[in-house]
C-alpha positions in Angstrom: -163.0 -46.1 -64.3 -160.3 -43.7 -63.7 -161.1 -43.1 -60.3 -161.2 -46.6 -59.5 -158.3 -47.5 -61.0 -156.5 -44.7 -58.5 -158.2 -45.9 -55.6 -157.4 -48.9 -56.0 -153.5 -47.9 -57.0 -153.8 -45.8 -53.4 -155.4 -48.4 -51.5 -152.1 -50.8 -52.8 -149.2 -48.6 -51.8 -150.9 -48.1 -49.1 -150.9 -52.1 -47.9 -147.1 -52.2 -49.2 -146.1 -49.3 -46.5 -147.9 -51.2 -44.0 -146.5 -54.0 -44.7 -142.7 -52.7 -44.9 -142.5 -52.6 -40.9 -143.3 -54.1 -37.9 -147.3 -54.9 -37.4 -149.1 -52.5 -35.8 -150.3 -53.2 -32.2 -154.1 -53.7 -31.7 -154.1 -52.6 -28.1 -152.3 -50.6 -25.2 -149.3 -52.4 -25.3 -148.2 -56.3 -25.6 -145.5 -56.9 -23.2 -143.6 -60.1 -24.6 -143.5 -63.2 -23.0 -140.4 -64.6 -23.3 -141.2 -68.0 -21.8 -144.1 -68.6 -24.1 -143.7 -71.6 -26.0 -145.8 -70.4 -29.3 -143.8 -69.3 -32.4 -145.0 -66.0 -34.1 -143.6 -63.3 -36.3 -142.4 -61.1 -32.8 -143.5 -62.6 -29.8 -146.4 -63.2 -27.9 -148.0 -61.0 -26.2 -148.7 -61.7 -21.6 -151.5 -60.8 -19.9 -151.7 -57.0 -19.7 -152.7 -57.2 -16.2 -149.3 -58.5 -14.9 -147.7 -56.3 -16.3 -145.3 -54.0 -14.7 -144.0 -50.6 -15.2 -140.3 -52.2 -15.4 -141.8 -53.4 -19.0 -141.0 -50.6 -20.1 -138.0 -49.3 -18.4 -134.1 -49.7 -19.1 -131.2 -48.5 -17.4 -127.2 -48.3 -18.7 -127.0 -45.8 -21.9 -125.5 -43.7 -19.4 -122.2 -45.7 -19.4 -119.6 -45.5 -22.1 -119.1 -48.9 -24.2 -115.7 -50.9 -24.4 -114.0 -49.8 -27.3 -111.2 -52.1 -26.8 -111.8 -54.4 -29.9 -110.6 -54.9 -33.4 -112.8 -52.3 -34.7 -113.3 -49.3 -31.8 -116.5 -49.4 -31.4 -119.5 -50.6 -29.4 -122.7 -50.8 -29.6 -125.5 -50.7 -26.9 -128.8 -51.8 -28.3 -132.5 -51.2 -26.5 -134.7 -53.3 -28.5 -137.4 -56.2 -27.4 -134.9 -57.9 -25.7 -134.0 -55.2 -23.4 -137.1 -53.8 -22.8 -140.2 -56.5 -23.2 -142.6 -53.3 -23.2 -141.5 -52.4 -27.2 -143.1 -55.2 -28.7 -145.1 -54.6 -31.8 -144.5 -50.7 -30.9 -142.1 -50.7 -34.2 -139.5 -48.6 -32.6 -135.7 -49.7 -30.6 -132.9 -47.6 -29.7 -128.8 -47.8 -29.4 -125.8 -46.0 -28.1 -122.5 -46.2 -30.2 -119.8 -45.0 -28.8 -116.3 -45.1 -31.0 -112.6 -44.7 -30.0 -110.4 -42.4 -31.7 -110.3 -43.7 -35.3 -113.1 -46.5 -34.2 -115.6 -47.5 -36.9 -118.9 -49.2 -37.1 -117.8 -51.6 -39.5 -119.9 -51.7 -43.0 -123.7 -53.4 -42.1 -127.4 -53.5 -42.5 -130.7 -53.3 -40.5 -133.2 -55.9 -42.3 -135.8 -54.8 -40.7 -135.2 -50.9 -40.0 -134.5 -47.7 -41.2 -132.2 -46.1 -38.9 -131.6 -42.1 -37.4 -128.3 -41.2 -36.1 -127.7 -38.2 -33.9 -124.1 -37.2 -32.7 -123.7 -36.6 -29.1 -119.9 -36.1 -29.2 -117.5 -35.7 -31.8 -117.3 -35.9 -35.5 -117.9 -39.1 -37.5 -117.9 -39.7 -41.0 -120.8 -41.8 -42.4 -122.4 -42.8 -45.1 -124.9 -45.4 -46.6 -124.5 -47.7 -50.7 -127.4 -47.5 -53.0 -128.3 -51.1 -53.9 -127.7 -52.2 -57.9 -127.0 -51.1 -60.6 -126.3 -47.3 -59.2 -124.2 -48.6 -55.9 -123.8 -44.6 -54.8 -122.3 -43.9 -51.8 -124.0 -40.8 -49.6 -121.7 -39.7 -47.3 -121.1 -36.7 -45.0 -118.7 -35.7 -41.9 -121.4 -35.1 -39.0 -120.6 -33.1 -35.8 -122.4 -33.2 -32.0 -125.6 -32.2 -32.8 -126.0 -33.6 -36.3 -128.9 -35.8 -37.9 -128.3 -38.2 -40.3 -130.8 -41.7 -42.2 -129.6 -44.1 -43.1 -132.8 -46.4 -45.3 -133.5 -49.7 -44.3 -132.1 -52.1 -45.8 -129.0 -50.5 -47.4 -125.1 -50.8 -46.3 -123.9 -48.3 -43.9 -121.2 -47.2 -41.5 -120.1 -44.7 -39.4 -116.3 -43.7 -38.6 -114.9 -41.7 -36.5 -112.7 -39.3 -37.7 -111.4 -37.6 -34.4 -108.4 -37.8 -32.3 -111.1 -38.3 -29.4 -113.9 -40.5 -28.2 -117.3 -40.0 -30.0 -120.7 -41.3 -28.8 -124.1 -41.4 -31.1 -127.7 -42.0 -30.5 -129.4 -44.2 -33.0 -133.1 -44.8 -33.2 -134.4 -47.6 -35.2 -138.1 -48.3 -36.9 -138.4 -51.9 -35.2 -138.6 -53.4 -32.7 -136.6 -55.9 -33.6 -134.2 -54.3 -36.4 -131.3 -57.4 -36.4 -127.8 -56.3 -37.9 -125.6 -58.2 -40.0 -122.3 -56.9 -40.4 -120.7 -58.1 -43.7 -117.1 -58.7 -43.2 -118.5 -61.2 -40.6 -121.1 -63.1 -42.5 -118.8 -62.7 -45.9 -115.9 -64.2 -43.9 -117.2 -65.6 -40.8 -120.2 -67.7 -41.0 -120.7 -70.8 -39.6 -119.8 -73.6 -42.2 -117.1 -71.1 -43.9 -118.5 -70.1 -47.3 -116.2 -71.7 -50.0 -112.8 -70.2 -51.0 -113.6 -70.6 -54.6 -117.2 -68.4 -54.4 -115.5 -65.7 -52.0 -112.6 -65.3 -54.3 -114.5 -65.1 -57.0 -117.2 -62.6 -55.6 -114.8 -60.6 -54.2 -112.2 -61.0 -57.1 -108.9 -62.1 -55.1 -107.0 -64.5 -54.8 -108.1 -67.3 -52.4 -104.9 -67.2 -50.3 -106.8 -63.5 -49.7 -109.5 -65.0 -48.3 -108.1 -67.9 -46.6 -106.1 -64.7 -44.6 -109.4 -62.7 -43.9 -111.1 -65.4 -43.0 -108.2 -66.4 -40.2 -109.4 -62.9 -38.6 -112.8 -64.0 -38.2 
């Protein structure tokens, strides 16, 4: 009974990790089709015999981002919609670069753990543990450095230099989506009420009337 009872315990975690990221593919490859007209969880796959090897090819992380924004960074993504070839292959890529003093403002990947590598410069970064505990990991990384941040969680990088830095981030979906929270906080489309922001965020709602003027 004891046996079966870990089996079976196995057998379940093992279904919840499959199930915590993108479905595995079931052959080669499945290019997606952007023109198909059938709504999936992804996208659908086209004929693997018209595919071609630009299906899986991208050009442009070569060239530096335009920092020239509110925040100092930008951000380059490689996922599905860049390169139809990643489709259920569970994997996407970006460049960030930063200006001096640039951040990638406070966000989440809902579908993605992320890993960030440091080409250039020093960043600060860091990642929130979700409730209760709300702990802040955080370390100063330098060209060369690794650093995780779990899907799911709030995370940002900053740089911390007097010059440019660039990162590397690879991404366990195809697909990983971002939400950055000042923007959907303060930003979405109706606004979210004065009353519920001031009260969540414990200011006064000439506060938020102000942030939400920047967004």
């Amino acid at each position: 009974m004891a046996a079966q009872f870990f089996l079976l315990a196995l057998f379940a975690l093992s279904t919840c990790r499959a199930l915590a990221s993108d479905p595995g593919q079931l052959q080669d490859f499945c290019v997606a089709d952007r023109t198909s007209q059938v709504f999936i969880n992804g996208f659908a796959c086209k004929d693997p015999k018209t595919a071609m090897v630009e299906d899986f090819y991208f050009s442009g992380l070569h060239m530096a981002g335009n920092t020239s924004n509110k925040q100092g960074s930008a951000v380059a993504a490689v996922n599905v919609a860049q390169i139809a070839g990643l489709n259920t292959l569970g994997i996407s890529l970006a460049r960030v670069d930063y200006a001096p003093y640039g951040q990638n403002p406070l966000h989440i990947h809902p579908r993605a753990t992320e890993i960030l590598t440091v080409l250039e410069g020093s960043l600060y970064v860091g990642f929130v543990t979700s409730n209760p505990e709300n702990k802040l990991f955080s370390k100063v990384l330098n060209k060369g450095d690794v650093f995780v941040f779990p899907q799911g969680l709030i995370h940002f990088q900053f740089n911390i230099g007097a010059n440019k830095a660039i990162a590397i981030a690879a991404l366990s979906s195809k697909n990983p989506g971002v939400i950055t929270i000042a923007n959907a906080a303060f930003g979405s489309k109706p606004s979210i009420s004065d009353d519920i922001l001031a009260k969540a965020f414990q200011v006064d709602k000439k506060i938020v009337s102000r942030i939400q003027a920047q967004f």
